[in-house]
N, C-alpha and C positions, 0 to 999 in steps of 0.2 A: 612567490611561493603561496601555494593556496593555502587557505585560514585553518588550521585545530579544528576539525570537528564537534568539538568539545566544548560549541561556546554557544549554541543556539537557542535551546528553551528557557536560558536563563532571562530574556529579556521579555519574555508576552508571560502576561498575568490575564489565564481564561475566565470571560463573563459566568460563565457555568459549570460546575462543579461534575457536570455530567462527563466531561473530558478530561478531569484531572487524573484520571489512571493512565489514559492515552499520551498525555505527558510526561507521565512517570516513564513510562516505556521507553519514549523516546529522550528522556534526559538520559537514563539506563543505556541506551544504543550510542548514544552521543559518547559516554563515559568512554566505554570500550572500545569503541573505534579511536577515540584521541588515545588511549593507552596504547592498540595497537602501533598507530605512527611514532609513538615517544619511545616506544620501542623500536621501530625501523631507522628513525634519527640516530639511536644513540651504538644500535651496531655499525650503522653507517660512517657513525663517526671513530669507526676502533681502526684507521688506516688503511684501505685498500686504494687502486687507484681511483682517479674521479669518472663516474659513469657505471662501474661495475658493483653488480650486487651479488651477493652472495644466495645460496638456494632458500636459506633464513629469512634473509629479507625478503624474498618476492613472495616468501611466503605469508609473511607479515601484510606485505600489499594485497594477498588472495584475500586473506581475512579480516582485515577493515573492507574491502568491499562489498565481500559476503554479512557481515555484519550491518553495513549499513542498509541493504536489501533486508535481510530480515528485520532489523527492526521497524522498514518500512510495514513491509507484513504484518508484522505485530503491531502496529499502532495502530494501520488499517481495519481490523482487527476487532482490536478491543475498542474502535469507536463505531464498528460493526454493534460489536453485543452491549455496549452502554448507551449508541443514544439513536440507533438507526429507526426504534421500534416510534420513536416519540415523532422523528420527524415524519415516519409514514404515515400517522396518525392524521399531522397536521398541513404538511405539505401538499400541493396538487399534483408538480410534478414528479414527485417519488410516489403518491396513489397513483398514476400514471403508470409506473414503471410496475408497479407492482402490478397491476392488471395487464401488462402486456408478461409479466412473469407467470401471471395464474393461467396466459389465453394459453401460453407455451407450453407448462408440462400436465394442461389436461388435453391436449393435443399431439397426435403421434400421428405418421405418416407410415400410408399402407401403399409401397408401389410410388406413384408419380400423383397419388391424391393424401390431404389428408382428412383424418377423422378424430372423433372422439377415443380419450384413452379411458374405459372405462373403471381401473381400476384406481388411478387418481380420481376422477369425478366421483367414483363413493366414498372415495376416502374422504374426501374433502364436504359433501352433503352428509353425512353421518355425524359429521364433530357437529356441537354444541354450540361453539364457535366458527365456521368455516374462516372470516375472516383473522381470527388469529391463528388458525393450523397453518394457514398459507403464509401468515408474513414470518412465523414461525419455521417455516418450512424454506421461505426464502433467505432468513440471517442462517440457519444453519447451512444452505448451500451456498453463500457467497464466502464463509467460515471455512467450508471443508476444502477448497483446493488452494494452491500456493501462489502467489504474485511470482508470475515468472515473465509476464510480456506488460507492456503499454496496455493494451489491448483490455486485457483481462482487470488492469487497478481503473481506466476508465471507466469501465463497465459497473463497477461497485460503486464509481464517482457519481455516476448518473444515478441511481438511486437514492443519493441524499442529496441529488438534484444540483451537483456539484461540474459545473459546464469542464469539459478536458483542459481548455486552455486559462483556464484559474491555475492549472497545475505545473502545466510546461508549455509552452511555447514550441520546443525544438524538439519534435517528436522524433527526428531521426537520431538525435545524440540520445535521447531517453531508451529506443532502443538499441542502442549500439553497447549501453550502458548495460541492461537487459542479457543483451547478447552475452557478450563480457561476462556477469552474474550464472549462466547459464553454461557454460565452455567450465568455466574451475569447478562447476558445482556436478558434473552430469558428465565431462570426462579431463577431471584432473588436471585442469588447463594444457591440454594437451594439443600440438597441432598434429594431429593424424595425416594432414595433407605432403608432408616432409617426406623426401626417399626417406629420410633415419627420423622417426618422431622426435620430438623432444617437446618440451615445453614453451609456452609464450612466455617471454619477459616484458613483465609491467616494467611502469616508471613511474616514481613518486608521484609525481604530478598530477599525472592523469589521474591516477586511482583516486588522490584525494577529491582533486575536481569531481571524480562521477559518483563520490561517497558524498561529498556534501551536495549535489545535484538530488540527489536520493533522500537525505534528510530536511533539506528546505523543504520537499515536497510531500514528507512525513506529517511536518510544521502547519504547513499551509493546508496541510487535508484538515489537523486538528482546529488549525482557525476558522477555514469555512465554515467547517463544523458547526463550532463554536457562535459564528454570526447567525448561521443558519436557527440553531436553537435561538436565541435572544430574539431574531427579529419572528419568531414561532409567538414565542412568550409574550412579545410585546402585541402581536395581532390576537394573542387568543382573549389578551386584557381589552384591547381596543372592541372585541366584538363583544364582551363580558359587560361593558361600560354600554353599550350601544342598546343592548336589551336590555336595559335596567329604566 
């Protein structure tokens, strides 16, 4: 039987106080997803036979999984707007990414060529700052859309310079997961493909399995994080020490 959701942030104590809200988040996700399953347990255990779940409980299974997707989101998120700014600051390969984000939306294609967009590039020579319009400009578009594929939580990984396979290993189960998240959320978990539609039936198991598959990697985004700052701190003192 896979483990309580409910039991994961309790054991890392973060180097940096820059992620302690991102933690908050995800002890907060952690809670409600273990309340939803103690709640599927304890209908489950009101007698029916072995196997069959009621429309309650699969619906309690739609919502620990949704649940643990979003609070993926949300953690990604808030360590989006509390510590993304510090590591582009310091890091080579998030400036990296960040210049291949500036090369892209002052760049638009006309036909089968492209060209300059010139109403980004004044926007962006006119600030004071151009460097901070743009990373500004980058946290609020990595912020504005929802983690709904692999795809799309890599692509913000690579910004705090955070390699995909730190995160998961089994990209096809990560999407399937995904998938799954995507089906109850966009049409009611419904299988349209039926002569008579009806619904998919989850099963405890799996759901919980692809809820904590989803929250490890909540975890471990916050830890990278996490190292990633510290070993920041620790070079920006090394180079502090170095010119003295």
């Amino acid at each position: 039987m896979p483990a309580n959701p409910a039991t994961k942030t309790s054991t890392y104590t973060p180097e940096n106080a820059t992620v302690d809200h991102a933690l908050t988040v995800l002890a907060s996700c952690e809670k409600t997803v273990g309340s939803f399953l103690k709640s599927f347990d304890q209908e489950e255990s009101g007698g029916r036979g072995r196997g069959t779940t009621s429309d309650i409980e699969q619906d309690l299974l739609r919502a620990l999984l949704i649940f643990a997707a979003a609070g993926l989101d949300a953690v990604v998120k808030q360590l989006i707007s509390d510590c993304l700014s510090t590591i582009l600051a310091k890091n080579d390969a998030a400036r990296n990414m960040l210049a291949k984000y500036t090369k892209d939306i002052i760049t638009t294609k006309l036909g089968d060529a492209k060209t300059t967009n010139p109403d980004i590039l004044s926007q962006i020579l006119l600030q004071d700052n151009p460097r901070n319009f743009i990373r500004h400009r980058l946290i609020h578009d990595l912020k504005s859309g929802s983690l709904q594929s692999r795809n799309e939580l890599f692509r913000i990984a690579a910004h705090f310079d955070i390699p995909s396979k730190d995160l998961t290993r089994d990209y096809d189960l990560l999407d399937s997961i995904f998938k799954i998240r995507n089906v109850i959320i966009h049409e009611m978990d419904t299988d349209l493909t039926l002569p008579r539609p009806n619904r998919n039936q989850r099963q405890r198991n799996d759901m919980v399995n692809h809820a904590n598959i989803l929250l490890d990697i909540a975890l471990t985004f916050i830890q990278k994080t996490d190292k990633k700052l510290s070993e920041l701190s620790e070079g920006l003192e090394a180079d502090t020490y170095d010119r003295t």
